[in-house]
N, C-alpha and C positions, 0 to 999 in steps of 0.2 A: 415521602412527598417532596421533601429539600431538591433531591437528587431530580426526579420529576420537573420540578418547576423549572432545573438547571438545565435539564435537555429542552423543554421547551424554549426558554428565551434563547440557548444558544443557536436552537434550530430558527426562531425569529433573525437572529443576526445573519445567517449564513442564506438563508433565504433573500431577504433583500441583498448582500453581498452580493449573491448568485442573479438579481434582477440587474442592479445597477452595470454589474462586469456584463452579462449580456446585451445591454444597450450600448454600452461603450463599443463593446467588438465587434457589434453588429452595425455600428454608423463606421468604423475606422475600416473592414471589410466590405463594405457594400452590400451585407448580405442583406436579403429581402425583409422586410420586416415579417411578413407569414412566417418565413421559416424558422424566425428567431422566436417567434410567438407559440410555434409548435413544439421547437426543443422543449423551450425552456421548462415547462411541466414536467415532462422526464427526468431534468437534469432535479428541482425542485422534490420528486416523488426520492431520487434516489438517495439527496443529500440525507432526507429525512431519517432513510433503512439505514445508511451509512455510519450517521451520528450516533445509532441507537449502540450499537458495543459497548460505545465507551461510558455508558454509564448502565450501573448495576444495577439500579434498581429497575430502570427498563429490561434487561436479559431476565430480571427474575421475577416481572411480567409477564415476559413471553413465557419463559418456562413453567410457571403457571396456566399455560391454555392448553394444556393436558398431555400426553404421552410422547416419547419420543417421536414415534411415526407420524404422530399430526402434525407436531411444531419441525418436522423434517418438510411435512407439504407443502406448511404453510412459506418457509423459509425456503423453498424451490418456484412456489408461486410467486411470492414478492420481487424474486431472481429476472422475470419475465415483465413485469409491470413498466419498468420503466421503457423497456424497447416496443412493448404494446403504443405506450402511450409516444412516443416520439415515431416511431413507423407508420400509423394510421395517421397522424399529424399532419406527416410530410409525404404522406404517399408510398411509403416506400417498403410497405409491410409484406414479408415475404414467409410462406407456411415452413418450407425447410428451415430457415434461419430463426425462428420461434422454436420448431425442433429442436433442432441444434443445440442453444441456448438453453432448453429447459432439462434437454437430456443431460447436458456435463453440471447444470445446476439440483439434478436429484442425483448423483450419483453424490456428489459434495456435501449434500444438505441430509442423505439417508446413509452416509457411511458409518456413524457411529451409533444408528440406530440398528443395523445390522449387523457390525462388525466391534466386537468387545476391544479397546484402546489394548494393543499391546506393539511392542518394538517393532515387527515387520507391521502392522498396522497401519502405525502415528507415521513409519517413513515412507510406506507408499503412498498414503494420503498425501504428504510432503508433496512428493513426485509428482504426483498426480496435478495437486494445483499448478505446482511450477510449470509443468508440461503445458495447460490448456492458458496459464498467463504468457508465454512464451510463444505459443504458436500466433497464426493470424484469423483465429475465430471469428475475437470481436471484432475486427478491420472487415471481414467478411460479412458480417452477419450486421452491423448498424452499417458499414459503409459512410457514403458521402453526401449528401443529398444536395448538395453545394459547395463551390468551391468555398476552401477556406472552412468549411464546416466537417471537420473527421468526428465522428463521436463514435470509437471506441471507446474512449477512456469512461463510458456509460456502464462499458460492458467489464473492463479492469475494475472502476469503482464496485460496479456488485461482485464481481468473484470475489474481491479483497473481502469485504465483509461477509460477504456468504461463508468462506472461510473461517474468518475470526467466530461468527457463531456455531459454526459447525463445531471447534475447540470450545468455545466458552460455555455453551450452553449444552449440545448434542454428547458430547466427551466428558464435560464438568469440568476445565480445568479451571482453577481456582486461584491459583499461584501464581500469573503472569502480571500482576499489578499493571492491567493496560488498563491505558487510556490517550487521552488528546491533549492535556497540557502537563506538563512538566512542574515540579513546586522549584523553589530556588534552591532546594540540594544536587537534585538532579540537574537542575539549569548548571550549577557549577561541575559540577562530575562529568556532567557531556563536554562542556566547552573544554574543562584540563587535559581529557585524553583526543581533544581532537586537536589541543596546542603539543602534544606530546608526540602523534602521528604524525604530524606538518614536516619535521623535518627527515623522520624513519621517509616519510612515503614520497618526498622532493627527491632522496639520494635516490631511493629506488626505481623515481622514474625515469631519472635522469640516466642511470646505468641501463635501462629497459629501455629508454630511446621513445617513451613511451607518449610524451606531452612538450609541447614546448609554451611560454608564455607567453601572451597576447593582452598586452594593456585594452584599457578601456575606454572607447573612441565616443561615449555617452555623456551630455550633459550630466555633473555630479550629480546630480539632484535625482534625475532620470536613473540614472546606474543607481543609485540608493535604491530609487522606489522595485529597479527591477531585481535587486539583491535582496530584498526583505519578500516581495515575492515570489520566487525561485526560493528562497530558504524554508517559506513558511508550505507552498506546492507539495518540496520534498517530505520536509518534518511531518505531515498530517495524510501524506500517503504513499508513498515509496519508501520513506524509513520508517512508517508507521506497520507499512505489509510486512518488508524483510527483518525488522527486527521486531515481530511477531513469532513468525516463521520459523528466524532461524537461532533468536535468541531464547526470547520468552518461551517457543516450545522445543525446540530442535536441541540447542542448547541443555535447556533443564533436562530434557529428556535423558540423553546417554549421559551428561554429570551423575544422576539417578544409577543409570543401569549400570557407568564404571565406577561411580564411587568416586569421582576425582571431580571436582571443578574445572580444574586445570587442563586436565585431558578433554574434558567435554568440550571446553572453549578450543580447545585446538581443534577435534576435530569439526565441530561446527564452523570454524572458521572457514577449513579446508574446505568443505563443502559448499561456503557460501561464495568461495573464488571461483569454485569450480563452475557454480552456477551461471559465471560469466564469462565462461567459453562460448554461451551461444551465442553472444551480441555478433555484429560485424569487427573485420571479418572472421568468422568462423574456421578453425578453433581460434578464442582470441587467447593465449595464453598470456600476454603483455595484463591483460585487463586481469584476467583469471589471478595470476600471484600478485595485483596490487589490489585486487578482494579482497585476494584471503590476508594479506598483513591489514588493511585494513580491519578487516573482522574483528582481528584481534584486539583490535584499540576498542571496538565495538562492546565485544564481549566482557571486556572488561571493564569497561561503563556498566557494564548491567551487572555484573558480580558489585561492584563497590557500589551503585547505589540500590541492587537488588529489587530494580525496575527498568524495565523495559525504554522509560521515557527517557531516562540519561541516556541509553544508549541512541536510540532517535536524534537527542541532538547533537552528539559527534555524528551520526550518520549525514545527518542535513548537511551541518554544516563543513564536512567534506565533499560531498557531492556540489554542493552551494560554490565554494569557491572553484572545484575544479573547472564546472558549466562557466562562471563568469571571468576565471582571467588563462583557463589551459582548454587548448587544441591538442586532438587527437596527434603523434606523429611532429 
């Protein structure tokens, strides 16, 4: 019930967070007040499925509503709720793109109800997510309904968790110690190997030709607020996804099946560079071998504190400062 009570109040705080930031962006964009009034339930419906991973005793709520194949349904249908609710809001509700959406959400949600976890399994599933997070689905499929208004990231937010319980719950994996904050061991493990990266990954970019530095032309106050938010953005879902992904399962996975830590992280590393040949432009391999040495700094936040969440925050806070003082080139 502790645990319970913790997801509620956090979903309390995130919810108003989630109202007050739509009032702001929607008076600073102009956008109509109707269609900030229509999102915002969507965005509210999916914070709620979002948050639910990271605590246990909700997953083993859910997994108490009976059988794989049902809590697969149920976890395809909730995939769809939030784009029901923001498309008929705004007008913009389309039958293919509800398809669409519910087809790559049961193939995700029934895969390990079907298919027994083993090595070609766990990595085509891998694939598979990265492929439909990678492509332009959700850009397709929620579209614009306003300028200034993209909400894919409605449709990134649910695959990421669709995912995570597809693992946690559908797979049972047990081992990934995730969650959404970090205690102050982890706080200290992530911040030492991303001071330890800073300067492996300066030389390296600097020989790649890769970034060059661009001071900061914001009131200090202003650049604080937008570097604590860029930081916390990344930490709670882009280092939250990939070092899910590629640590917590990818990672454990082949350490398991070679027997080595070591080797697991290397080659999870390798793979998580690789994974960023698709950015722009394509193939990027600049970006791709400053992944993978990153990874490494990654991987080994999560080997020493043997959670996921160290590694999260060298991820953040690598990506945090690249976003706020380096340009591409």
């Amino acid at each position: 019930m502790k645990q319970m009570r913790q997801f509620l109040t956090t979903l309390v705080v995130v919810w108003t967070a989630a109202c007050i930031a739509t009032y702001v962006y929607s008076q600073q964009q102009n956008i109509p007040s109707w269609i900030a009034l229509a999102v915002l339930p969507a965005f509210l419906a999916e914070f709620a499925f979002y948050l639910a991973p990271g605590f246990p005793e909700v997953r083993r709520a859910f997994e108490r509503l009976g059988s794989k194949p049902l809590r697969g349904a149920l976890l395809a249908a909730s995939a769809v709720i939030p784009y029901l609710i923001e498309s008929l809001g705004t007008g913009t509700f389309v039958l293919s793109s509800l398809m669409m959406l519910l087809a790559v959400a049961l193939v995700a949600s029934f895969w390990y109800a079907w298919i027994r976890p083993s090595i070609p399994a766990d990595l085509t599933f891998l694939a598979f997510m990265a492929a439909v997070y990678l492509s332009k689905l959700f850009d397709q499929a929620y579209g614009h309904p306003a300028p200034h208004v993209a909400l894919d990231i409605l449709g990134r937010l649910m695959w990421i968790r669709v995912g995570l319980m597809a693992v946690l719950s559908q797979r049972s994996m047990q081992d990934a110690r995730f969650g959404f904050i970090p205690t102050p061991s982890e706080w200290r493990i992530g911040v030492r190997q991303y001071l330890l990266f800073l300067p492996v990954g300066a030389v390296i970019a600097y020989l790649l030709h890769f970034a060059r530095f661009i001071p900061p032309v914001l009131e200090w106050w202003k650049f604080g607020l937008l570097v604590i938010g860029t930081f916390l953005a990344f930490l709670w879902v882009v280092a939250l996804a990939e070092e899910f992904f590629f640590r917590a399962f990818l990672q454990q996975l082949l350490a398991r099946v070679l027997r080595s830590n070591t080797v697991g992280l290397i080659f999870a590393s390798v793979l998580f560079g690789l994974a960023h040949l698709a950015f722009r432009p394509f193939p990027n391999w600049r970006f791709a071998i400053i992944g993978g040495i990153a990874g490494v700094f990654y991987g080994l936040a999560f080997l020493q504190a043997g959670s996921m969440r160290a590694s999260m925050v060298t991820h953040a806070l690598v990506v945090t400062t690249w976003r706020m003082f380096f340009i591409a080139g």
